[in-house]
N, C-alpha and C positions, 0 to 999 in steps of 0.2 A: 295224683293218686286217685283213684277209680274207685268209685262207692257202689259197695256190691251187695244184695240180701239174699244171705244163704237160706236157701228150699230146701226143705226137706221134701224126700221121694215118699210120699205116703200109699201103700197098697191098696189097690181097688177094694171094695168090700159091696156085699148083695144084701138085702134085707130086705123085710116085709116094708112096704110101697106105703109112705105115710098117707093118710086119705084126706089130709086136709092137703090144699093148693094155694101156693105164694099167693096173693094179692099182687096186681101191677105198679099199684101207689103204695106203698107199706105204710101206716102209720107211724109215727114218731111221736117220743116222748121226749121235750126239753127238759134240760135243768134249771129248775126257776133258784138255785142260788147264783148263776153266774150273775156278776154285776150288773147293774141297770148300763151304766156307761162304756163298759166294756163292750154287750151287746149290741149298744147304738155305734161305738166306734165300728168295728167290725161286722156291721148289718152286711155289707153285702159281702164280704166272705163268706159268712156264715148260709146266702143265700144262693150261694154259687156253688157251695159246698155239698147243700144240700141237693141240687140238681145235678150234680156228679155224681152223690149216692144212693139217691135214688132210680137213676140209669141204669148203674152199676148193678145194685138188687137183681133190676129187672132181668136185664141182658143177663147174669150168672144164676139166676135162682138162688140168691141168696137169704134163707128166711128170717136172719135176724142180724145186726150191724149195731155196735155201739163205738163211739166216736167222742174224745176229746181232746181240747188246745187250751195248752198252759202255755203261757208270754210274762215273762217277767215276775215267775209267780204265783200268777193269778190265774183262773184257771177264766179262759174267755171263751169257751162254748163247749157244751158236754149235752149228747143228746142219741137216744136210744131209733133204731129205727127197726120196725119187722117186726117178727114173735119169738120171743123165746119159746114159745111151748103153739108149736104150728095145730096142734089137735085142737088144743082149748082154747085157742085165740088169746092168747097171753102175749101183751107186748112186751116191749124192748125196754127199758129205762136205762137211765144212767147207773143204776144200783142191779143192774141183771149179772152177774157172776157169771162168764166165759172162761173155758180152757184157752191161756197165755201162751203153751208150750214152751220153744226155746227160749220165751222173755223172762222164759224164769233163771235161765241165768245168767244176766245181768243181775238180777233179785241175788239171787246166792249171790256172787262175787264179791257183794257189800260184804259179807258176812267175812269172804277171806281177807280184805280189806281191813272189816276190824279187828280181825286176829294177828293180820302183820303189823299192826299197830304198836298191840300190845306185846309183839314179842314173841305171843307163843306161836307164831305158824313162818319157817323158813321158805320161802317159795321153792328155793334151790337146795333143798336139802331131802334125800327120796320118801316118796310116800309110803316106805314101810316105817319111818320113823312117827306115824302117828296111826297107819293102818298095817300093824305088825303082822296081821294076816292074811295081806296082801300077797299074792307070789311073789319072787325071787324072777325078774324076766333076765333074758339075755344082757339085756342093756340096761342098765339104774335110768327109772321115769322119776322125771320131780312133779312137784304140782304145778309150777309153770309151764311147765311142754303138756300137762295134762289136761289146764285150764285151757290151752291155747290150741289144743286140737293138732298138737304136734310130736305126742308120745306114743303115737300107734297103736294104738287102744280101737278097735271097732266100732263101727256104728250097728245098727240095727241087721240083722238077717232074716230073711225069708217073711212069717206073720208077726215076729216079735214084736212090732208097735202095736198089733192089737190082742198083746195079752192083757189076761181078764184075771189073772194068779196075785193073789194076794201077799205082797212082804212084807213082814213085821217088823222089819229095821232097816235099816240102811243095808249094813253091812249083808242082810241074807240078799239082798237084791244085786250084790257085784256077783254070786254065784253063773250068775247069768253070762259073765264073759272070764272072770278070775281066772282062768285055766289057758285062756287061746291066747297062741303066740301074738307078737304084735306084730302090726302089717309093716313097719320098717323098722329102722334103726330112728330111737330120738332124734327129731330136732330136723330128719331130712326132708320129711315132707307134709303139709299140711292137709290132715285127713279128719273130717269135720264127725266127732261121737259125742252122742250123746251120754251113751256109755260113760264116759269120763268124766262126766262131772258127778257118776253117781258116783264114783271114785273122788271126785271133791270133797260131795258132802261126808264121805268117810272119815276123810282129811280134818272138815271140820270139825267133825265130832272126834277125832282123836286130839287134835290141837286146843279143845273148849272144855273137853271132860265132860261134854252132855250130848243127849239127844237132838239130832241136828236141828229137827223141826220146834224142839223146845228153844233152843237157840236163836233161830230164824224169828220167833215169834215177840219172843223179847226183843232181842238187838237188832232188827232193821223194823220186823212188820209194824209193832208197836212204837218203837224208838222213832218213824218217821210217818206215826199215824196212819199207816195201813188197814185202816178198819175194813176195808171187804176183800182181803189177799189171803190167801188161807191155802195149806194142801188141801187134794181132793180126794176127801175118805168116802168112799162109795158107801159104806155101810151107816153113814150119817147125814140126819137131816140138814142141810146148808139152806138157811136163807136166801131167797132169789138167783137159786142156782138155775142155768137153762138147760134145757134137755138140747140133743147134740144128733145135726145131720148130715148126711151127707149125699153126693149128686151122681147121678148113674152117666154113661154119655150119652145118651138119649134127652137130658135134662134133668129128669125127674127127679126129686128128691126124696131121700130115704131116712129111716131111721137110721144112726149111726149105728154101729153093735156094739155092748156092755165092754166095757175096757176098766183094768184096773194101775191106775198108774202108780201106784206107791212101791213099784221098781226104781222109779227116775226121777226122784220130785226135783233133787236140784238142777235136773237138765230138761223137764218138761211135766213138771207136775201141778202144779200152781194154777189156782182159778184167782181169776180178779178181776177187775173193771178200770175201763178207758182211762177214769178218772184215776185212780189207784195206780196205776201205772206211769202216768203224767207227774205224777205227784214223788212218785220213787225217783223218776228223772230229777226231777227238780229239787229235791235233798238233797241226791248224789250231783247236780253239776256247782249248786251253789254252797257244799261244803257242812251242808246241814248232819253227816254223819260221822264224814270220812274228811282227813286233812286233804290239803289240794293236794300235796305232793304225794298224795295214795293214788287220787281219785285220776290223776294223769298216769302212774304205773298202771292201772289197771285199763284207760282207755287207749296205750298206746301200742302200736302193732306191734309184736315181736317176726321176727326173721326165723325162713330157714336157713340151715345150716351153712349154705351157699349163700346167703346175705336176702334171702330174697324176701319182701316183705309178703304178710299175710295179710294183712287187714284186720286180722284180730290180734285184740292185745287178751286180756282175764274176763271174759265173757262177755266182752262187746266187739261189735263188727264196728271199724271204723274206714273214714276215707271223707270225699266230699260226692254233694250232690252235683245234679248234672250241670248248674249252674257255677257250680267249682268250689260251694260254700263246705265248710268243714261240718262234719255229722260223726254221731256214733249214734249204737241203738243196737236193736235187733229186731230177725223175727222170728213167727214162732208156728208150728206148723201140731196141731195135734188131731185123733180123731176125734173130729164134730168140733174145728176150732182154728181159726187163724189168725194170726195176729202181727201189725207192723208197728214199729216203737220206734222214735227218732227224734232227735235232740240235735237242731240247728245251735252248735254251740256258740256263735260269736251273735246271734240272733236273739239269745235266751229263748227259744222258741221249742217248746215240746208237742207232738203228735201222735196220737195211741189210736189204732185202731184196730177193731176186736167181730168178731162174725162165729156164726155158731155152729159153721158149716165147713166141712174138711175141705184143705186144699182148695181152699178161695182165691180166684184168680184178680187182684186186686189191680194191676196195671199200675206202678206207681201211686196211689191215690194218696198215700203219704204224705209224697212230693208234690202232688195237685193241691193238696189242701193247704198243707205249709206255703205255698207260693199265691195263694190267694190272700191268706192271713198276712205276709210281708208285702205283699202289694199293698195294702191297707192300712200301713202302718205310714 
């Protein structure tokens, strides 16, 4: 099976020409809580690591990179590199707060997780029984064909990823697709929206009887100490949030333009950090939330109709690396944000990484960095 990371197609966008300029060495911020022995075991991945990502920066324009590895746990290197805020020369740290985009849902999925647990959420049972104002389509969607990007539900059109239109709920935000037919019949073909997890978080919130993001906050963010994961409300002060750019083809890098995502938070709304993300991995693989017998329904691939496999199961991409080793994870594609998330499951090995720049052309670095770290082991 073939381990694939879904791109999203992000729209070119023009903006006034930031006037500050990359640096060719970026500085970098460590995390002085990784272990003393940790970092002597794994000194020279970490040193190899960094001469990849730093090339990387360079060759792409990329003005700001946050990077961490959890092994067994423990979290063995978390380290900031570039600026978040390229005007005023503000670096990177490990506590800098990026747009995650699709890694948020993996995040959501926990949450359906814990409601099939307790019963109240049928996977297989249609999403007007918990989002009754859902349309009536041709075909009965569940939330498993919805989770899994196989209920025909649309992804994005035209500028819609950079809408700047403020939603006050979940439910006002399916307005945006609730009415268009779907592009097939359930279950025939795999067509990857983000769309439909805003129809998730629907879901969740008809199945919990509260507001999604109230939900989210209790039972995963807090429940597995997520302290710098949060939606991203434009109109509020956030702690060590970074400003967001992106690269013209010429090179040059731009300011991003104002975007408001509390359309999609469960499909790509969600700021957080390298760390923060490692850390959600590592609850969901070693059972810290969710029973094992969830946490493999949700990571294994569902079929289309014709038997064919996806590679997504309930909001993770799975398959093996090029090495043949088993992985899930995702990524995550927003504007002024990119992000790779992966969990060598037979390895215990987690790898997050996060940039603050649309449509970051990462080249596996994922898979580079993980494969330095098990060399080293």
């Amino acid at each position: 099976m073939r381990y694939y990371l879904i791109t999203l197609l992000l729209a070119s966008f023009l903006a006034t020409p930031a006037r500050a300029q990359i640096v060719a060495d970026p500085p970098s911020s460590a995390d002085l809580l990784a272990a003393p022995d940790a970092v002597e075991t794994y000194s020279e991945a970490i040193t190899q690591s960094r001469r990849v990502i730093r090339n990387l920066m360079a060759a792409e324009s990329i003005p700001g990179l946050t990077v961490a590895v959890m092994i067994k746990s423990e979290i063995v290197w978390s380290e900031g590199f570039g600026f978040a805020d390229l005007e005023q020369r503000v670096p990177v740290t490990p506590v800098t707060k990026m747009r995650i985009g699709s890694v948020s849902k993996p995040i959501t999925s926990a949450a359906v997780g814990l409601l099939m647990e307790s019963g109240a959420l049928d996977l297989d049972a249609p999403v007007q029984q918990y989002v009754p104002s859902f349309p009536v389509k041709r075909f009965p969607i569940t939330t498993r064909l919805v989770a899994g990007h196989l209920a025909g539900i649309r992804h994005y059109r035209g500028n819609e990823m950079e809408s700047a239109a403020y939603y006050p709920t979940v439910e006002s935000g399916l307005d945006i697709f609730r009415d268009d037919t779907l592009l097939s019949a359930p279950g025939d073909h795999f067509s990857y929206s983000s769309y439909g997890w805003n129809l998730v978080s629907a879901v969740v919130e008809g199945a919990s009887g509260e507001p999604f993001l109230d939900f989210m906050q209790r039972e995963v963010f807090d429940a597995l100490g997520l302290r710098h994961t949060t939606a991203e409300h434009m109109d509020s002060l956030i702690a060590f949030r970074t400003r967001y750019y992106q690269k013209a083809e010429n090179g040059r890098v731009y300011n991003a333009p104002y975007v408001d995502n509390s359309y999609k938070w469960a499909g790509g709304g969600f700021i957080s950090t390298a760390e923060d993300v490692v850390s959600f991995g590592d609850g969901i693989l070693h059972n810290r939330l969710l029973r094992e017998s969830t946490v493999d329904e949700l990571f294994r691939s569902q079929r289309t109709n014709d038997g064919e496999l996806t590679n997504y199961g309930i909001g993770w991409i799975s398959g093996t690396d090029p090495q043949g080793r088993p992985v899930v994870g995702h990524t995550g594609g927003s504007v002024g944000g990119t992000t790779l998330f992966t969990i060598y499951l037979e390895e215990d090995l987690i790898v997050c990484v996060v940039s603050n720049l649309s449509n970051t052309r990462y080249g596996g670095l994922d898979k580079t960095i993980a494969n330095f770290f098990l060399e080293s082991r």
